[in-house]
C-alpha positions as CSV (number, residue, x, y, z in Angstrom):
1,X,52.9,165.8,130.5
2,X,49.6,167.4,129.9
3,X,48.0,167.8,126.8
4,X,48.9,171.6,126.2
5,X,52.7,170.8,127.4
6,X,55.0,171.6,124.2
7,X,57.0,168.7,124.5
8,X,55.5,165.5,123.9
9,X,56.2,161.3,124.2
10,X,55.2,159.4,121.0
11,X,56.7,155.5,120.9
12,X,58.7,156.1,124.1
13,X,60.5,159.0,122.0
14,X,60.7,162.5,123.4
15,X,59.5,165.1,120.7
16,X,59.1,168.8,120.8
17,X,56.0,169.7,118.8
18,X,56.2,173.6,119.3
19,X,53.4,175.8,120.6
20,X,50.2,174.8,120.8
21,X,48.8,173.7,117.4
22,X,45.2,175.1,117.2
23,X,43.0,175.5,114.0
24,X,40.1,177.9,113.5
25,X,37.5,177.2,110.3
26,X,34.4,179.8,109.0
27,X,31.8,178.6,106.7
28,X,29.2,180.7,105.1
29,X,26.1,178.7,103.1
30,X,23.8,179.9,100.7
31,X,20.5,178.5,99.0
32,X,19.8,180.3,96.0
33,X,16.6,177.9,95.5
34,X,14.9,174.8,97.1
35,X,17.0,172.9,94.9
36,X,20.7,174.1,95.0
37,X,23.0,174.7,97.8
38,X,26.4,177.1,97.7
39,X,28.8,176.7,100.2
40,X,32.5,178.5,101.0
41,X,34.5,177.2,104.1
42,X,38.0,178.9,105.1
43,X,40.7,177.2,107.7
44,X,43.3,179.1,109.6
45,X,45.2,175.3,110.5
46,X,48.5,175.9,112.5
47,X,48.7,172.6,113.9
48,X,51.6,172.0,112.2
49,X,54.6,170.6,113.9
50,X,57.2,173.4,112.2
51,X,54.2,176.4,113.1
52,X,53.8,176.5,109.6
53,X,50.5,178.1,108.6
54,X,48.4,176.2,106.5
55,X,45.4,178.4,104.5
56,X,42.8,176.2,103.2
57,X,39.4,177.4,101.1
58,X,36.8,175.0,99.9
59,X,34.0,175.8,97.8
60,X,30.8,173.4,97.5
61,X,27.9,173.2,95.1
62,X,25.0,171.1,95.9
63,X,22.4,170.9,93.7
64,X,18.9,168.2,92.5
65,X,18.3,167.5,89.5
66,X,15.5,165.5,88.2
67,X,11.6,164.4,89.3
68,X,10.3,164.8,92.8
69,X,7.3,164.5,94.5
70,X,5.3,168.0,93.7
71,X,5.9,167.7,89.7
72,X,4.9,164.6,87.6
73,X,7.0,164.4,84.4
């Protein structure tokens, strides 16, 4: 059994995991400034074992706060 077979061997038992599963992720990041980061990722996941699609979003903010090397305070 290979690994893109749709039945499958787990513990000695025989188990039929359906097509393929497979999952596909974007991300798109932004840096409004030296100082902050934005950040979206979206996942297309269908891996799984009823073929159920699974839709997940994240969204990320990133930012520095506080002194650093080019100011004194």
């Amino acid at each position: 059994m290979g690994a893109s077979a749709d039945v499958y061997q787990v513990s000695g038992v025989q188990q039929n995991l359906g097509p393929e599963p497979w999952r596909a992720s974007a991300m798109v990041d932004f840096n409004p400034s030296e100082f902050s980061r934005i950040r979206f990722q979206y996942t297309y996941d269908m891996s799984s074992r009823t073929g159920q699609v699974n839709n997940e979003v994240l969204a990320q903010f990133l930012f520095t706060i506080g002194a650093h090397s080019a100011h004194t305070f």
